[in-house]
Residue, then its C-alpha position, 0 to 999 in steps of 0.5 A: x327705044x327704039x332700039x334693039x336689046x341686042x346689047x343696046x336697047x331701050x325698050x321692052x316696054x311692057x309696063x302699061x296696061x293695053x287701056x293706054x294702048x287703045x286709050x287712049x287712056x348727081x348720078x355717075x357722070x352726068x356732065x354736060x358733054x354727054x352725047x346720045x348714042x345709037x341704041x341700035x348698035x349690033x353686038x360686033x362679036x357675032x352677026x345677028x341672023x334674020x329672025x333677030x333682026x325682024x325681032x329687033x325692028x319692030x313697028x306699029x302704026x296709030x292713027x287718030x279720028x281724022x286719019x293722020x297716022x303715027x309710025x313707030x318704030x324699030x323696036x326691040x318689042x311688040x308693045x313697046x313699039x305700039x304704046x310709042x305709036x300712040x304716045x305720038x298720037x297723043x301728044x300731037x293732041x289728036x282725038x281718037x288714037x288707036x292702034x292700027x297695026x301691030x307688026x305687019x298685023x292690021x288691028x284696026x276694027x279689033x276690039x280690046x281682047x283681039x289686039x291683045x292676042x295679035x300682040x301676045x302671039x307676037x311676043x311669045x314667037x319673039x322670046x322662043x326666037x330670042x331663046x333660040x338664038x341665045x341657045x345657039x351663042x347669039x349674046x345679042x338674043x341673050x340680052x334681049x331676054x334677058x332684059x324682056x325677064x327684067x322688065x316683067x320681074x320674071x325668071x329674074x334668075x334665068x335673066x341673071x344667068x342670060x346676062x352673064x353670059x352676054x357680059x363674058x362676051x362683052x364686058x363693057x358694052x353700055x347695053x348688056x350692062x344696063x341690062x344686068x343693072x336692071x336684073x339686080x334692081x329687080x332683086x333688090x340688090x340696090x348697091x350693085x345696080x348703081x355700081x353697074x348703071x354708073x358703068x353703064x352710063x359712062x359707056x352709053x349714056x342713053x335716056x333710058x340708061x340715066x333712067x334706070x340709074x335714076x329708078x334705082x336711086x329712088x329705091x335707095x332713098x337717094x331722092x335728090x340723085x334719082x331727081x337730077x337723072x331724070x331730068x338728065x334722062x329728059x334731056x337726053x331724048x328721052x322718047x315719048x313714052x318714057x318722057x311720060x313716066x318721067x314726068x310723073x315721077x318728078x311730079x310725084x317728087x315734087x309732091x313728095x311722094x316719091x320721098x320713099x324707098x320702094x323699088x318703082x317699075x323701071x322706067x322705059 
């Protein structure tokens, strides 16, 4: 994702340290007529207000040593957005990627501890909003959360009780499902998360969603499952950034170190 987390997103990725940063450093139905979806769609129950909307449209830009630049974005987070910047740069096999701006914040010049701050200030106005706006009935901002809870392996008890919620009011959407079959990977409640990702999949079968699925099948053990998702995420557009933890894991399978059954960060 690029995409918003109002019940379809694909990215809170906050899993990589800020050194990449700077850096610069058979699974339900998998079959071959699955099509990408549009991971931006708004939750049709409710509109989503302004303060949303710029939550959910977020943008970095990188730039490498001879000043080409690298936009990314929407998406539903502050990293998120900035790491698939730079994974641009970087696979463009370009010198010197950096981070230049941060939302509508230039960074460039910073040092590491500055660009930090920008982003946590960023991330903090966005949850209080997105707390906010759950408060007042906006599912859409519930789910955000809630899926922002999952990915840090926090509040795992609040995200749960977040995305009930946004599934009372929309029990089938493709987004508001993953984000509860995350909540239950992170609880370790392996059984039920491939139950709910399967749901989620045959609804929304996004490259991050076959990812999640494919991340809670090697939790559990189901190596040959977990492996043929994630190719099946790959050829489902995965985004750079997700592209790259991808390729790891299978790497990490085919060295046989990822036989095991221990939970790994989702993949985003």
């Amino acid at each position: 994702m690029s995409s918003p987390r109002s019940f379809s997103t694909s990215s809170l990725r906050l899993l990589l340290g800020l050194g990449l940063i700077l850096g610069l450093n058979a699974c339900g139905d998998t079959s071959s007529n699955w099509e990408p979806q549009d991971m931006f769609a708004a939750p049709t129950e409710a509109k989503l207000d302004d303060r949303y909307r710029a939550m959910i449209d977020f943008k970095a830009l990188a730039r490498d040593d001879a000043g080409k630049e690298y936009a990314a974005g929407p998406s539903a987070t502050v990293l998120g957005a900035v790491e698939e910047a730079v994974t641009m740069c970087q696979q463009s096999n370009a010198q010197g990627c950096k981070a230049v701006r941060v939302g509508l914040t230039w960074v460039d010049g910073l040092d590491q501890a500055a660009i930090e701050a920008v982003i946590t200030s960023y991330r903090d106005t966005l949850t209080a909003e997105a707390y906010q706006a759950a408060g007042q009935g906006n599912m859409g901002a519930a789910n955000w959360l809630a899926y922002h809870y999952a990915v840090r392996g926090e509040n795992l008890g609040e995200a749960e009780r977040l995305s009930k919620q946004a599934l009372q009011v929309a029990p089938d959407d493709g987004g508001a499902l993953d984000t509860y079959g995350l909540i239950l990977y992170r609880q370790g409640r392996y059984q039920e998360a491939e139950d709910v990702f399967v749901r989620a999949n045959k609804v929304m079968p996004t490259a991050e969603h076959i990812a999640h699925f494919a991340d809670n099948a090697l939790a559990m053990g189901k190596t040959d499952m977990a492996r043929a998702a994630y190719q099946r995420a790959l050829q489902a557009g995965a985004g750079p950034v997700l592209s790259q933890t991808i390729q790891k894991r299978l790497l990490a399978l085919d060295l046989n170190a990822g036989a095991g059954t221990g939970q790994q960060a989702p993949a985003q």
